[in-house]
N, C-alpha and C positions, 0 to 999 in steps of 0.2 A: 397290690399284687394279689391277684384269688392263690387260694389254695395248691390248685392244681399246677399251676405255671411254677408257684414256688418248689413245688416237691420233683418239679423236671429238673428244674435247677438245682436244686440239693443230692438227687440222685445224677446231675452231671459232675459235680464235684464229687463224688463217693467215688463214681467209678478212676477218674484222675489221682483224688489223693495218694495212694502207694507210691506213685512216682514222684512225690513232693516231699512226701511226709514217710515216717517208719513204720512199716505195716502192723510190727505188734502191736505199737501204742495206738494205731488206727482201730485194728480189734479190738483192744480191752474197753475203747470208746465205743467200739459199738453193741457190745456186749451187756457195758453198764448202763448204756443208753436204753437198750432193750427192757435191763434189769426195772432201770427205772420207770418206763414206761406201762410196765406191768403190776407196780406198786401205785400208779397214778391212775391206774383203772378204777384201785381199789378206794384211794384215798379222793384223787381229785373229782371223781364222777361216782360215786354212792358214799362217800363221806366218811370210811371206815381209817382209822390208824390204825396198822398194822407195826407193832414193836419188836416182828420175830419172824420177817419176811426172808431175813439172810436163810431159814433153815430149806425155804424151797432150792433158792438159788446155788446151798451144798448139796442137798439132796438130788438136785439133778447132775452136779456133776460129780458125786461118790459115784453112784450108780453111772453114769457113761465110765469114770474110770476103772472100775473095776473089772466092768463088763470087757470094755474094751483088753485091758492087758490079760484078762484070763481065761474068755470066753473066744478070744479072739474073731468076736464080733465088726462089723464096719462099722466107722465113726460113724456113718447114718442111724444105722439101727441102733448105736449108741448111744447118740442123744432122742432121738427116738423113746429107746425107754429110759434114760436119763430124767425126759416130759412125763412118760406115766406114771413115773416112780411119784415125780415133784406133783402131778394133779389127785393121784391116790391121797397122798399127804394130805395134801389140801383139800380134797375130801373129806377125810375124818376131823380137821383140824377145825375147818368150814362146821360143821353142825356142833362142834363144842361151844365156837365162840361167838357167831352170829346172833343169838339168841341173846347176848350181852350189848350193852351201851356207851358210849363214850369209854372215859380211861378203864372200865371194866373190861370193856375188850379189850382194849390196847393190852393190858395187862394180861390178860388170858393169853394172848396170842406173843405176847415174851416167853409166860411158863411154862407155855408148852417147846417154843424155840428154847429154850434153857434145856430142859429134858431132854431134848433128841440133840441137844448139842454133848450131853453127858455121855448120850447112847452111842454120838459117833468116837467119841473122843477114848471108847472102852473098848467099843465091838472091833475083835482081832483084824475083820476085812478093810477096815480103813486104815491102818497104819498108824494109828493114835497120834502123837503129836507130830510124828515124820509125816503123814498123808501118804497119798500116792501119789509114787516120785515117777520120771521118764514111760508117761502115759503115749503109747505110738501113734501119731496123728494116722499114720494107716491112709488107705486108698480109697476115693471119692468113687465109686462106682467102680471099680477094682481098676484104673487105671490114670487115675487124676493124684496123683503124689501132691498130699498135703504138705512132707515136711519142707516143700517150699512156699516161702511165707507171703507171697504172691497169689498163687491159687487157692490158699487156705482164706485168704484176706477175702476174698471172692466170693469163696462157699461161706464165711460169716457174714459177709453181705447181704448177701442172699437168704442166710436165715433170719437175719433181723429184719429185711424189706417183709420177707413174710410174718414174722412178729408182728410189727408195725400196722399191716394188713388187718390182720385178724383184731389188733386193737379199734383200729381205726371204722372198721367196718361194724364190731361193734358197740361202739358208742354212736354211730348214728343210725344204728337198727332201731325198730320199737323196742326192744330189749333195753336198748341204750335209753330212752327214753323215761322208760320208765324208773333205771339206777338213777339218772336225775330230778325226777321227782321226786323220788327216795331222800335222796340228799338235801332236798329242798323240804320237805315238809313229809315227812313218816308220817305222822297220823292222816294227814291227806289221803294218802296212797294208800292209807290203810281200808279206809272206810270209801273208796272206789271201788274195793274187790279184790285187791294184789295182795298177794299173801308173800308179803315182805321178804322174812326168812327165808324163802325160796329164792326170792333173787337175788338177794345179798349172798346167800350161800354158791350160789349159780357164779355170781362175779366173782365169789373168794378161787374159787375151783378155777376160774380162768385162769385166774391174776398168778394163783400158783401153779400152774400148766406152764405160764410163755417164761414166770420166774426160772424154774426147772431148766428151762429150754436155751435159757440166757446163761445160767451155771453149766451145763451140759457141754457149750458151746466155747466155753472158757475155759474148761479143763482141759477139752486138745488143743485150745490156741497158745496155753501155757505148760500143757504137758504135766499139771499138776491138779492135785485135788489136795484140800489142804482143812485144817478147824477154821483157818482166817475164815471160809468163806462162810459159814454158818455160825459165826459167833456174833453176838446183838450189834458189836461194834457195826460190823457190815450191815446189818439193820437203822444203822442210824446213818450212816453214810446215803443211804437209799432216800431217807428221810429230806436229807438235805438237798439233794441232787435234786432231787424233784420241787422242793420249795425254791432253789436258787433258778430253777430253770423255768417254773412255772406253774402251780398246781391246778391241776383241771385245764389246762391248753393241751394240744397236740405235740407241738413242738419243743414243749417245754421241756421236759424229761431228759431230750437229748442234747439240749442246750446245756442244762445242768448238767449231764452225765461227763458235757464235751467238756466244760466249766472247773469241774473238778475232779476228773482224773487229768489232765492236761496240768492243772494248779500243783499236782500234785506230784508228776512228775518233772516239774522245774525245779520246785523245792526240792525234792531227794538228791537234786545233785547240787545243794551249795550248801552253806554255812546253818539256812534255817531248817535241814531234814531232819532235827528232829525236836523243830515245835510245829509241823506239821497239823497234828490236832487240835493245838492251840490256836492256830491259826482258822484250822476248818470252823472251830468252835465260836471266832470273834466272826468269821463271815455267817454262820449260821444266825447271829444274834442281831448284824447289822440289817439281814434281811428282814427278818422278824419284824424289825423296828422299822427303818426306813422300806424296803419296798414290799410287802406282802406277796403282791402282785406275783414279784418275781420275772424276769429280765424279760421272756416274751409278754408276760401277763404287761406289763408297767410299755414295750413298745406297741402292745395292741392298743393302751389306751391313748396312747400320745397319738399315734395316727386312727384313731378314731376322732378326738378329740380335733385335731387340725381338720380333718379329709372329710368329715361328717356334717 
């Protein structure tokens, strides 16, 4: 099946699920989906680990929530600057760490998420360990009421198809092209003329732009802004999602994303909610071990492998 026939069919079932399924747990799916997808720009298509990805994904939604309850701003322009806040970030965070290699960066790019997790966890306007609580989903164009979970489910839709877009289009731009030679052989790339640093910094600035945009998105679908969402934990959960779903595929991101928050919501309501991490922690290890690939990566290669 090409690509395209697939992604009709995918966006048939998106627009159906609310009537199958429970719209919030359909949003935070597509939310983390998105999240994920913007860390796999990073990691699966220019090769970077990122250890402190969760700070875009608070940073954009502190900023939509605050804006929103006190500015009394529209969710649009909310997450709106919820994304400039989270690409600003990524900006300056982008030229510290770029410049660094393997677990150096990774590391770089925790202490810096450490930091700004101290910064939110103090500064008066985020509500320190309470967050910001009953954030008003407010009016779509001043007359689409979000706090019904139906049209909100919609308008997240909608901002993750565009997500998705913007991802999609660029990794098969020449831009795209080139983070994959990157990934593939840096000295290569180097000694063709690409001044590296630029484009790795170029793709961090993306990655935390749609991060932002995915946190922004998730503060009115839950009405909160919280430390959870910028604490490493949430960085390692990114981590996994994207290896369980598929690092460097398309699809993968949201496969995983769909993989384990779905996992994660069936566990919270029985006996095992609270070895949760334990659990995340032995599937993170089984994939390690048995499929690298990762569940779309491991069915591209079975029907390659028949179909070819």
């Amino acid at each position: 099946m090409k690509i395209s026939k697939l992604s009709i069919v995918l966006l048939g079932v998106a627009l159906v699920a609310p009537f199958v399924m429970y719209p919030v747990l359909l949003m935070k799916i597509l939310c983390f989906a998105l999240f994920a997808s913007a860390f796999n720009l990073l990691l699966g298509f220019v090769g970077l680990l990122s250890f402190g990805h969760a700070i875009f994904l608070g940073t954009g939604g502190y900023v939509t929530g605050y804006l929103v309850m006190n500015s009394g701003l529209s969710p649009l322009l909310g997450i709106l600057a919820g994304t400039a806040a989270a690409a600003a970030l990524g900006a300056v965070y982008g030229k510290l760490s770029v410049k660094r290699e393997g677990i150096y960066f990774a590391m770089v790019t925790l202490a810096l998420a450490q930091l700004m997790f101290f910064v939110f966890l103090q500064a008066p306007f985020t509500g320190g360990e309470n967050g910001l609580q009953g954030i008003p989903r407010g009016f779509l164009f001043g007359f689409i009421d979000l706090s019904d979970n139906l049209n909100m489910y919609y308008f997240v839709l909608a901002i993750f198809l565009f997500g998705f877009w913007v991802i999609n289009r660029t990794i098969h731009s020449p831009f795209g092209q080139v983070l994959k030679a990157i990934r593939e052989n840096e000295p290569r790339a180097t000694s063709l003329g690409y001044n590296v640093n630029d484009y790795k910094w170029a793709a961090f600035v993306i990655s935390a732009a749609l991060s932002g945009l995915a946190g922004s998105t998730k503060t009115l679908v839950f009405q909160l802004a919280s430390l959870t969402d910028v604490h490493w934990h949430m960085s390692g959960e990114v981590v996994l999602m994207t290896l369980v779903g598929g690092m460097g595929t398309i699809f993968g991101p949201l496969v995983g994303a769909a993989a384990i928050v779905g996992l994660q919501n069936f566990l919270s309501g029985g006996e095992l909610g609270n070895y949760v991490h334990i659990i995340m922690g032995l599937i993170f290890i089984v994939c390690v071990l048995a499929f690298r690939s990762g569940i779309v990566g491991e069915i591209q290669k079975i029907v390659k492998r028949n179909f070819s």
